[in-house]
N, C-alpha and C positions, 0 to 999 in steps of 0.2 A: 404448869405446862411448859413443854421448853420448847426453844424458837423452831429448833431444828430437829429433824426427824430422822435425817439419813436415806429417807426413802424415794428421796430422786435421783440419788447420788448416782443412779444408770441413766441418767438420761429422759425417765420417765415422772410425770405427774398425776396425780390424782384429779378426776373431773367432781362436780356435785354431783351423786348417786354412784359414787365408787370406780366406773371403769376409767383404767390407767390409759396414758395415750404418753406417744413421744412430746417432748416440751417443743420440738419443732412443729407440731401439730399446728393447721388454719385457727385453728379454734382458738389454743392456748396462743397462739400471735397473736388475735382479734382480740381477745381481753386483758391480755399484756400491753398491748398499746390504748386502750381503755383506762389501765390502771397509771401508765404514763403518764395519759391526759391528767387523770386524777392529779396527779402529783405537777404535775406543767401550775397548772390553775393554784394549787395550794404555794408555789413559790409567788406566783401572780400575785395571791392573797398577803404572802408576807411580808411583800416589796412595799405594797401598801395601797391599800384602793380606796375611795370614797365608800361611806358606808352602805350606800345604797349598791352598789357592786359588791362589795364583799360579801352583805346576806344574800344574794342573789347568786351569786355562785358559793358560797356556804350551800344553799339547797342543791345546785347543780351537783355537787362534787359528793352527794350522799345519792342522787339519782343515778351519779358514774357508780356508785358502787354497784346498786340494784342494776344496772344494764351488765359489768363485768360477772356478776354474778348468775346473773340470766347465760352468757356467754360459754361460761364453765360449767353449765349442766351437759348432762352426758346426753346424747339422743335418746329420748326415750324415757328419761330418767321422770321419776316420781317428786322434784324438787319442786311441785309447781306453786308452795305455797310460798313460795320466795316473794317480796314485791319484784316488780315489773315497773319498767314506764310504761305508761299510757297516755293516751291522744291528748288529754287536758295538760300535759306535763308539754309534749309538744307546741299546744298552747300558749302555756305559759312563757317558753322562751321568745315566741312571734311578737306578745304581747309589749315581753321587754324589748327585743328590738327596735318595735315601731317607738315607744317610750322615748327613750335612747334619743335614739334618729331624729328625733325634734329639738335635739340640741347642734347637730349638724347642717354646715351647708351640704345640698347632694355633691356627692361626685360626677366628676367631668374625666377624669385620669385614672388611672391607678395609681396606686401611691405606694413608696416602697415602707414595707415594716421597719418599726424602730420610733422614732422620739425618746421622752423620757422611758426610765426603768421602767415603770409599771406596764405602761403601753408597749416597751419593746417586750415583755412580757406574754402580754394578753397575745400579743401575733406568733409568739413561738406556740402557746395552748393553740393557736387558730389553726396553724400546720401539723399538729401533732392531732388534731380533732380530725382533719382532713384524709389521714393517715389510715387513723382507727378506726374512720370510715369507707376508706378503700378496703382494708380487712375484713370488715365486718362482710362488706359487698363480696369478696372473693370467697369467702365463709358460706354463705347464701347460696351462691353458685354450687357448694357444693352439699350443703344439708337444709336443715329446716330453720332459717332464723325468722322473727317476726321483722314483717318489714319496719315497722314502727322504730326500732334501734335504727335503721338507717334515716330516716326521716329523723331523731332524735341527734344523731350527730351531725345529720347536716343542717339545721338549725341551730345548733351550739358554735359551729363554725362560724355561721354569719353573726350571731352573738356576740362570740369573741372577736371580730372584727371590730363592730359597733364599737364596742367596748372598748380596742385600744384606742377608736379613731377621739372617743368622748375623753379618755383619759386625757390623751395628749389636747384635745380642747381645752380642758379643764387646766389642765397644767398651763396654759400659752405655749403650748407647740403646733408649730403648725406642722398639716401633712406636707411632706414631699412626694410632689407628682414624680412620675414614672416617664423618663425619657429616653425611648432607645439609641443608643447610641452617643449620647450626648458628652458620654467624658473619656 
């Protein structure tokens, strides 16, 4: 099979269930920044994370699949034996935050992103989840998404926060609080 096919070369892409749409399309942005994510997290992954983060978003980043793919069904289309997230998936990410967060003092500030690589890392997936969930949300407004993907990235977001702030624990970085104005 070869990589390339020629057949977007107008402009246009293929959805799951065949109807063509422009690649400016809500939809094709929503799962373009989906697959971003994707790819955000697997640099995340190869910078280097404790193992316990790495399997945990190993399964994230096969769940980004199944949502970008959900994303790329046409309206209407007959794709529906595709996996889906579902609510236990949702679950599952609350579960690890609260985990997580038991290695954290709470916060008092905001803190700006960045510490070590991995953690400056994990904060760039957190603004790129935050993204592909504004998309998703502009999507919705104007066709049928399951509300669930949104509920789905914005607990991946607070995840990925978790995540950087536990990394740079782990490392000995501390957070830097957020001062406005201060330099």
């Amino acid at each position: 099979m070869k990589i390339y096919t020629k057949t977007g070369d107008g402009g246009e892409t293929g959805l799951f269930g065949g109807a063509r749409v422009s690649k400016a399309d809500p939809r094709v942005e929503a799962y373009g920044d989906v697959d971003e994510l994707n790819a955000q997290i697997g640099v995340a992954r190869a910078v280097g994370l404790d193992a316990d983060m790495d399997e945990l978003l190993d399964t994230i980043q096969a769940k980004l699949f199944d949502v970008g793919a959900e994303l790329a069904q046409a309206p209407g289309s007959k794709a529906s034996a595709m996996p889906h997230v579902k609510e236990p998936d949702v679950v599952v990410l609350e579960k690890a935050i609260d985990t997580f967060e038991q290695e954290l003092e709470p916060l008092k500030t905001f803190i700006l992103p960045g510490g070590c690589p991995a953690a400056a890392q994990l904060h760039v997936g957190r603004t790129v989840t935050r993204r592909a969930e504004r998309r998703v949300v502009a999507l919705a407004g104007q066709t049928e998404v399951r509300e669930l993907i949104v509920h789905y990235l914005n607990r991946l977001s607070d995840l990925l926060f978790v995540l950087a702030r536990v990394t740079n624990h782990r490392a000995g970085v501390a957070d830097v609080p957020w001062t406005s104005g201060s330099h």
